[in-house]
Backbone as CSV, one residue per row, in Angstrom:
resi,resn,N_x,N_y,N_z,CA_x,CA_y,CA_z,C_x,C_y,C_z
1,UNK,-10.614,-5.570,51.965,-10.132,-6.777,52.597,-8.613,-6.883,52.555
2,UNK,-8.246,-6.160,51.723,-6.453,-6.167,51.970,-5.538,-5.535,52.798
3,UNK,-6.248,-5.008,53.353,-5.831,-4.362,55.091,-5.856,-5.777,56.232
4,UNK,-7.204,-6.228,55.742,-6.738,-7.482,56.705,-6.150,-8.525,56.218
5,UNK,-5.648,-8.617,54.884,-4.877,-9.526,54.613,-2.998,-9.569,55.444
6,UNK,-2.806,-8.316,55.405,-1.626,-7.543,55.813,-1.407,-7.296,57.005
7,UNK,-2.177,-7.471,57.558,-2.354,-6.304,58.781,-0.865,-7.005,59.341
8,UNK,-0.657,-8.417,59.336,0.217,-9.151,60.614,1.869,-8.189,60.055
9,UNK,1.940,-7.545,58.827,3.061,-7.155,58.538,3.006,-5.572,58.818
10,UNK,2.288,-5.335,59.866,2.434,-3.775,60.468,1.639,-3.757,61.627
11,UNK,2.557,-3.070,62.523,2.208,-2.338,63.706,1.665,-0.910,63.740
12,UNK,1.151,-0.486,64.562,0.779,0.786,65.046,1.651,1.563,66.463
13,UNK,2.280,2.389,65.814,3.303,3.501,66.642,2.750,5.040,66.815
14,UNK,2.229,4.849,68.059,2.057,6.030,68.230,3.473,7.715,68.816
15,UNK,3.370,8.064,67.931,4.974,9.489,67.949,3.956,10.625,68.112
16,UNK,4.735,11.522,69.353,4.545,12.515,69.625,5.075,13.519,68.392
17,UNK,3.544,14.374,68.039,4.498,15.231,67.349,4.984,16.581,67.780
18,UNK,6.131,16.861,67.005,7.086,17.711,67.796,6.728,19.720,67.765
19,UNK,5.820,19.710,66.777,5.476,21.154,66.249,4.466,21.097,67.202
20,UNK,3.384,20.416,67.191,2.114,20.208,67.499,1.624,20.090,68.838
21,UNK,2.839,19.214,69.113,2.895,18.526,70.547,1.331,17.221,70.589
22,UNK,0.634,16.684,69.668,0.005,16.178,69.485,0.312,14.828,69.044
23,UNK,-0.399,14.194,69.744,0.082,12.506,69.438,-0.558,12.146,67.891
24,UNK,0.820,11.392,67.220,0.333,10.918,65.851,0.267,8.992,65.819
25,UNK,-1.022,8.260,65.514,-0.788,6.781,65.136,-0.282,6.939,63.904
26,UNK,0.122,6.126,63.847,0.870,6.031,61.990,1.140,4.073,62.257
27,UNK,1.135,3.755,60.877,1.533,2.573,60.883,2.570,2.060,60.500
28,UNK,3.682,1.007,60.796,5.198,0.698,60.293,5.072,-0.638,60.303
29,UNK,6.006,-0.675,59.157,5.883,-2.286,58.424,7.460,-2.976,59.562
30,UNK,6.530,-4.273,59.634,7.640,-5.119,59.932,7.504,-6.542,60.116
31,UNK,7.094,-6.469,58.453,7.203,-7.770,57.859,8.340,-8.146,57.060
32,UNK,8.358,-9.378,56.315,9.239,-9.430,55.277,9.578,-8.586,53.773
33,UNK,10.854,-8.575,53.757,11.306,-7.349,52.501,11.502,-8.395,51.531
34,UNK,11.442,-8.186,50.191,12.147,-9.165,48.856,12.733,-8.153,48.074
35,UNK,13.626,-8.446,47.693,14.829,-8.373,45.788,14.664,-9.012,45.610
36,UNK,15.402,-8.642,44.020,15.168,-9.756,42.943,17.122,-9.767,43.211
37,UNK,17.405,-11.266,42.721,18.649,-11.410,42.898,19.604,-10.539,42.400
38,UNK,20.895,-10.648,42.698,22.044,-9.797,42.579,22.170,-9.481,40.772
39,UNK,22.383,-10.879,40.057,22.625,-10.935,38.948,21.903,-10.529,38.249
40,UNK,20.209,-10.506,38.897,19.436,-10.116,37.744,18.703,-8.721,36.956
41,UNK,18.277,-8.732,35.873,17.904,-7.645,35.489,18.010,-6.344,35.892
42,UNK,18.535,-5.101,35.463,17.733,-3.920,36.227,16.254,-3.929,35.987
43,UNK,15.552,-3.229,37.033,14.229,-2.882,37.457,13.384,-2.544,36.174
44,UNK,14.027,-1.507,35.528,13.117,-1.255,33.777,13.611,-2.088,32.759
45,UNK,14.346,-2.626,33.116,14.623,-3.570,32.111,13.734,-5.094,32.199
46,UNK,13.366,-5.466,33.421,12.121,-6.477,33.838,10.949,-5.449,33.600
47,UNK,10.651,-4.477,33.837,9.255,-4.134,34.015,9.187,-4.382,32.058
48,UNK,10.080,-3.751,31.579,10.183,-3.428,29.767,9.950,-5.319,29.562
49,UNK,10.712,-6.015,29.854,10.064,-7.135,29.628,8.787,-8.325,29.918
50,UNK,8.656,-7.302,31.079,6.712,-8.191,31.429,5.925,-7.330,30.340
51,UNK,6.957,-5.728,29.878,5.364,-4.819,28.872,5.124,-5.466,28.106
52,UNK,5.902,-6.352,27.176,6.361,-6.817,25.817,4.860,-7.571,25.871
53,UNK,4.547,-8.569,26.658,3.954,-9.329,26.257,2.591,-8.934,26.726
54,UNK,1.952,-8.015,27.840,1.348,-7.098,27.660,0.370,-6.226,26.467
55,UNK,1.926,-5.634,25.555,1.570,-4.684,24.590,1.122,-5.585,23.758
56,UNK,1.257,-6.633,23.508,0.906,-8.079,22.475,-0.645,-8.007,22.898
57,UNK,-0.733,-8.399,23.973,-2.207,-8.961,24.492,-3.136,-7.576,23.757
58,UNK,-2.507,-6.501,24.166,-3.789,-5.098,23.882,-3.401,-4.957,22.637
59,UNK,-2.590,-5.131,21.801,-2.641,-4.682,20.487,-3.508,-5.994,19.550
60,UNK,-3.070,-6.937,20.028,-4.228,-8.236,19.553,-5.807,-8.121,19.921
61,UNK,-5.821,-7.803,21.272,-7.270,-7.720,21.445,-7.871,-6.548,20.848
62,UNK,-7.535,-4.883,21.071,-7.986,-3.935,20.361,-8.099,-4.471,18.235
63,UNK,-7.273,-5.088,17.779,-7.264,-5.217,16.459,-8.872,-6.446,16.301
64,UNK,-8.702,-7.797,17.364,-9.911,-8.429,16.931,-11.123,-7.718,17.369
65,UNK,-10.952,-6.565,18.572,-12.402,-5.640,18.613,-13.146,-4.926,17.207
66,UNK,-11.615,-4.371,16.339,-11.992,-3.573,15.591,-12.292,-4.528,14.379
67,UNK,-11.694,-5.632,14.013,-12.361,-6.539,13.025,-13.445,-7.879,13.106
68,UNK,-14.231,-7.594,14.418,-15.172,-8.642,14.811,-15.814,-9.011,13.453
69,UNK,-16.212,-9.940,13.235,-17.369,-10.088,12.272,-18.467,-10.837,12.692
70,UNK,-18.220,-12.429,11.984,-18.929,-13.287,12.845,-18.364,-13.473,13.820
71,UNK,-17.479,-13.579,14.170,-17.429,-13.836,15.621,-17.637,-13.030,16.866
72,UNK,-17.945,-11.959,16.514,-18.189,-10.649,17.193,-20.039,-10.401,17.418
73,UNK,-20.530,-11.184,16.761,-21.964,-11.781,16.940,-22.435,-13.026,17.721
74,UNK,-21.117,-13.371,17.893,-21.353,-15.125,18.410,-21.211,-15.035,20.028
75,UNK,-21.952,-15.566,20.575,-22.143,-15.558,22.264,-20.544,-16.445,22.645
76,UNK,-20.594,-17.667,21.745,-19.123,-18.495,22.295,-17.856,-17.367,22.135
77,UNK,-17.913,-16.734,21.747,-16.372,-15.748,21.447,-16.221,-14.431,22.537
78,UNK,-17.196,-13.521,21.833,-17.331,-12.285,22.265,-17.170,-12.201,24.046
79,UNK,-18.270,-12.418,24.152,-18.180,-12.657,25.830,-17.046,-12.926,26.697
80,UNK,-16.406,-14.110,26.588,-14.953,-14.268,26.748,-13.832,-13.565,26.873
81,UNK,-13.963,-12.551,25.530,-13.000,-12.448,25.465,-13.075,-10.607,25.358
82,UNK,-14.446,-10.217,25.619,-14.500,-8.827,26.404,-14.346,-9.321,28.127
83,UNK,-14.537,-10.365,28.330,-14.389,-10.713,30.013,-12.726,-10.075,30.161
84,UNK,-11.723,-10.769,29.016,-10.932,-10.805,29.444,-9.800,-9.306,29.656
85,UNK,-10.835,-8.385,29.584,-10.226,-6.771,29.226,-10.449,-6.544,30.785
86,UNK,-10.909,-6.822,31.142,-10.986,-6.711,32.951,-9.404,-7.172,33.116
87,UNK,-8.791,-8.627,33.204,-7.053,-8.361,33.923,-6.349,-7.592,32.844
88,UNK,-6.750,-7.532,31.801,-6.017,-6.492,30.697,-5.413,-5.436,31.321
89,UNK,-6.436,-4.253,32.031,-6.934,-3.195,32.883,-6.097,-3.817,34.309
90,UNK,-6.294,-4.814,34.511,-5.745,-4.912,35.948,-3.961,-5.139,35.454
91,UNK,-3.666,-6.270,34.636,-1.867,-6.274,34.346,-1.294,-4.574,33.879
92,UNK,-2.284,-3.778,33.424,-1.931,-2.212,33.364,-1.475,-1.499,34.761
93,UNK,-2.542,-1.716,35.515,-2.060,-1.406,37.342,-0.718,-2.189,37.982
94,UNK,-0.693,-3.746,37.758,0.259,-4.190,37.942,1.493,-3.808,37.405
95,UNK,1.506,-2.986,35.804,2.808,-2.707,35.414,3.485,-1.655,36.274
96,UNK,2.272,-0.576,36.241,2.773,0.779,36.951,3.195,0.739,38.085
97,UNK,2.429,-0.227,39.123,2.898,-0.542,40.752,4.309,-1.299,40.366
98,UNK,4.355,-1.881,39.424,6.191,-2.567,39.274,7.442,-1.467,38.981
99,UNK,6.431,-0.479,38.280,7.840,0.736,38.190,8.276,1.328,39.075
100,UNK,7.469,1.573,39.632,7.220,2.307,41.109,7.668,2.043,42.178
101,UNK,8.078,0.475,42.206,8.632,-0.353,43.231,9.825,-0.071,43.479
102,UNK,10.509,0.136,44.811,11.754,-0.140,45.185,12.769,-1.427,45.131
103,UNK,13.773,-1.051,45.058,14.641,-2.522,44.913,14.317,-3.411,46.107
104,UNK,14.538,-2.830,47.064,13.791,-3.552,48.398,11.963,-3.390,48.684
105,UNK,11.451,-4.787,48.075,10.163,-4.609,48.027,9.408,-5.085,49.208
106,UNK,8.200,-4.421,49.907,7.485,-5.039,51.051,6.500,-6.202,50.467
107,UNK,5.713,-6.703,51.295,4.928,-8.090,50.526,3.744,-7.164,49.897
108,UNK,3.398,-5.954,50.232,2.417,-5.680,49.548,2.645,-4.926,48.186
109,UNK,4.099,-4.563,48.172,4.205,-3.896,47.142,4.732,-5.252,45.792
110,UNK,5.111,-6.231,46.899,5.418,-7.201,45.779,4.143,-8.145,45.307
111,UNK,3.295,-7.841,45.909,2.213,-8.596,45.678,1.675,-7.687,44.334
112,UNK,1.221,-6.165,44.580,0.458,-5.190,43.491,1.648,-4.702,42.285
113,UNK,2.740,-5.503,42.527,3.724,-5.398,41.099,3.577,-6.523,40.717
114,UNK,4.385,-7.249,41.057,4.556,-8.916,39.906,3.565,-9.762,40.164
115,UNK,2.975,-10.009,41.559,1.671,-11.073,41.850,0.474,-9.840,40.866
116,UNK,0.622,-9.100,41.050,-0.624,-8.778,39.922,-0.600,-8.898,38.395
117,UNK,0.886,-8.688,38.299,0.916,-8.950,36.364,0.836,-10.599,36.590
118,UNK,1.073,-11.858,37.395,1.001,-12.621,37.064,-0.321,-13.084,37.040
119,UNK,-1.415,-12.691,37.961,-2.493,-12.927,37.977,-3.370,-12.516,36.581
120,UNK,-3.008,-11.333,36.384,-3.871,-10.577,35.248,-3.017,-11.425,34.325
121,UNK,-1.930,-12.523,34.108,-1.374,-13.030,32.683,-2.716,-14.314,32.377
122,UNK,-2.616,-14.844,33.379,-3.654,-15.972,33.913,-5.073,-15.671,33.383
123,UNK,-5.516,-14.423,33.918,-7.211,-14.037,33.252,-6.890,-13.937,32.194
124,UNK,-5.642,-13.166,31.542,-5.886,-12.685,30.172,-5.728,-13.723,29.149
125,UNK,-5.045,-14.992,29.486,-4.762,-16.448,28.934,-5.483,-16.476,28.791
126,UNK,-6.453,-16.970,29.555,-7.734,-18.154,29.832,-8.633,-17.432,29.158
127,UNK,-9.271,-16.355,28.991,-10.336,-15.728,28.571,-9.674,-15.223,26.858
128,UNK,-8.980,-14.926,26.092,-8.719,-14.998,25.299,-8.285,-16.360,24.333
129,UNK,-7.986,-17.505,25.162,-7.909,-19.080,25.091,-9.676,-19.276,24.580
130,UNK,-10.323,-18.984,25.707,-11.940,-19.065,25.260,-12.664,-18.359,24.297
131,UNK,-11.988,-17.521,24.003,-12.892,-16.525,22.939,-12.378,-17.100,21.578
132,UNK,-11.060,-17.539,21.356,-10.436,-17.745,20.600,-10.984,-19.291,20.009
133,UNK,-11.337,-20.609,21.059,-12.120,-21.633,20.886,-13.203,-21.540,20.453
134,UNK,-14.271,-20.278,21.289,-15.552,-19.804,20.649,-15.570,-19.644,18.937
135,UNK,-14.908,-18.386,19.169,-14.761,-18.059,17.613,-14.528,-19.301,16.455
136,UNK,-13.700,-20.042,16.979,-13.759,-21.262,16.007,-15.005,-22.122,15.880
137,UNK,-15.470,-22.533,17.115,-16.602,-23.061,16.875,-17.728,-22.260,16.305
138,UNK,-17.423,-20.643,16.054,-18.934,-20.560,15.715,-18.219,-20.234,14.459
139,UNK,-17.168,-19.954,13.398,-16.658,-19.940,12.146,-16.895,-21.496,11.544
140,UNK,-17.054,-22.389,12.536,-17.206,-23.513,11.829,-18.593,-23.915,11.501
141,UNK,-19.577,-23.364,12.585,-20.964,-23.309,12.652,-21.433,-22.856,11.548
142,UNK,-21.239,-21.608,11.141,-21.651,-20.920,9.913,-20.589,-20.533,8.503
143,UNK,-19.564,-21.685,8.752,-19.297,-21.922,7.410,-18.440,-20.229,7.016
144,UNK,-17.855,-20.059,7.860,-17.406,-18.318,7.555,-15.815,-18.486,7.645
145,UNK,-15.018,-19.530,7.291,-13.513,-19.380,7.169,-13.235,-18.338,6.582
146,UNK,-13.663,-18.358,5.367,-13.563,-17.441,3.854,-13.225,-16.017,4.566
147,UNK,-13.976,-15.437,5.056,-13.927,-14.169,5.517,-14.034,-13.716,6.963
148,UNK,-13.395,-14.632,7.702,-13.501,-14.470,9.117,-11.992,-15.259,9.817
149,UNK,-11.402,-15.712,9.304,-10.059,-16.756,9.436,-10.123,-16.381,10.320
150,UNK,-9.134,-14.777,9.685,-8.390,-13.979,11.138,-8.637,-13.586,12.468
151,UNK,-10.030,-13.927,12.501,-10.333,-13.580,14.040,-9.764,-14.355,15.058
152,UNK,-9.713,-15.730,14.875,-9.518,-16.577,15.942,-7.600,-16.177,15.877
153,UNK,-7.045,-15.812,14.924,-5.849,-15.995,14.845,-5.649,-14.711,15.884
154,UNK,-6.503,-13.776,15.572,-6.244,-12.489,16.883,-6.200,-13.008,17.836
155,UNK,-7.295,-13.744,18.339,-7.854,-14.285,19.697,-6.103,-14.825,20.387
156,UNK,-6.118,-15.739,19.209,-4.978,-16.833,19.877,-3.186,-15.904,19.710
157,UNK,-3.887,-14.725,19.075,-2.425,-13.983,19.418,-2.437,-13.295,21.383
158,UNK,-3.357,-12.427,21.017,-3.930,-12.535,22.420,-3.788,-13.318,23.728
159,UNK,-3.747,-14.656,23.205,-3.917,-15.484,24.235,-1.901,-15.888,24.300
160,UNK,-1.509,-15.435,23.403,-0.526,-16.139,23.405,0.589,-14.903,24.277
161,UNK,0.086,-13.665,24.117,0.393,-12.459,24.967,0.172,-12.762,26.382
162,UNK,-1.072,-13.425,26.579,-1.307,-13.164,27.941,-0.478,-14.652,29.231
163,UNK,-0.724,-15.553,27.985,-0.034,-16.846,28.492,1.937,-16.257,28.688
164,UNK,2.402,-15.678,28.111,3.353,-14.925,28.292,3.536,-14.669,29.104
165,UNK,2.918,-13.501,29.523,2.969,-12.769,30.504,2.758,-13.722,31.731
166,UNK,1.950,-14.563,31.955,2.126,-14.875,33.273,3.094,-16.022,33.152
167,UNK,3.815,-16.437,32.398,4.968,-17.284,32.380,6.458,-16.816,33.120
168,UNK,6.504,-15.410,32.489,7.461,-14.217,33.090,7.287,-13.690,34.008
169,UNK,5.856,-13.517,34.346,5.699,-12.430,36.110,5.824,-14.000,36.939
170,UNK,5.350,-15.077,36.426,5.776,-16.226,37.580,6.909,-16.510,37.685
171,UNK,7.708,-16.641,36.489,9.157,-16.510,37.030,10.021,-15.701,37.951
172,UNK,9.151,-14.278,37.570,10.348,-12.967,38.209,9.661,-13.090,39.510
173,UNK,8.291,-13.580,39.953,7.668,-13.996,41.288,8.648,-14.644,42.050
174,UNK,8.864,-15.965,41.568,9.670,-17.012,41.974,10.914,-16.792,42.493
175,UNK,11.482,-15.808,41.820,12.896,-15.357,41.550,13.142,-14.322,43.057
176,UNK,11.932,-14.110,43.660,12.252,-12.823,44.446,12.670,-13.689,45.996
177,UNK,13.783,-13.369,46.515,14.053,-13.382,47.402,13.855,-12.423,48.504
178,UNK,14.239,-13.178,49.922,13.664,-12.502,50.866,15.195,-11.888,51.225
179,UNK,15.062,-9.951,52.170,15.885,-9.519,52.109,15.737,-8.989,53.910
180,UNK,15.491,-10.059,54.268,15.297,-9.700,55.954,13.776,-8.815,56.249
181,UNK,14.300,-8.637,57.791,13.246,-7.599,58.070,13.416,-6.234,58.293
């Protein structure tokens, strides 16, 4: 479906080719371009700062995978907050399409760089926000502070990675100006 989301920002040119003598369609963009302003950041120096909070989210979530206890039994936690390894996986695609990007970005490339780390900041909030609530409610259910504290404190590190992250890809979103056609 993202061909037809786009489509209005490309034409179809058909060029003779010159070895071949065979007609080629090919498609050319001529939609809107964006930068990020004059003053701001170099390019790895923003991508290095959307990783930061990123590398937070996966090093929090891999650590509460590996120390589940009760809460890693509990339907309110777990679920949640394996949901939330899906935009985990997706803000990973979004980083790489941001390195990759040119200073002059098209809407689709600015969409699968920063509109995707901001989206995947959003899942990875919200679903680590929930696992992290779970977990409390079911540490409180069965009386397991004693030896289970730290889970929710993962959760809510997690969550606090991912709420990050889409705080910063919405900013550097915001930030992008248009650079003609």
């Amino acid at each position: 479906m993202k061909e037809r989301k786009y489509k209005e920002s490309y034409r179809f040119v058909t060029r003779i080719d010159e070895k071949s003598g065979r007609e080629r369609r090919s498609a050319e963009y001529i939609g809107e371009y964006f930068r990020f302003p004059a003053l701001s950041p170099a390019p790895r120096r923003r991508a290095a700062r959307l990783a930061a909070p990123l590398a937070l989210y996966w090093a929090a979530a891999l650590a509460y995978m590996k120390t589940a206890g009760i809460t890693g039994r509990c339907i309110y936690a777990l679920p949640p907050f394996m949901l939330g390894l899906f935009p985990g996986v997706y803000g990973l695609m979004g980083l790489y399409a941001m390195l990759r990007a040119p200073e002059r970005m098209t809407i689709v490339q600015r969409e699968n760089g920063v509109g995707r780390l901001m989206r995947s900041g959003l899942g990875c909030g919200v679903f680590a926000s929930l696992g992290a609530v779970g977990g409390a409610i079911c540490l409180c259910a069965a009386n397991g502070w004693a030896s289970g504290w730290h889970e929710p404190l993962l959760a809510l590190a997690a969550a606090a990675g991912g709420w990050a992250l889409f705080t910063l890809a919405r900013r550097d979103y915001r930030a992008l100006e248009s650079a003609g056609r």
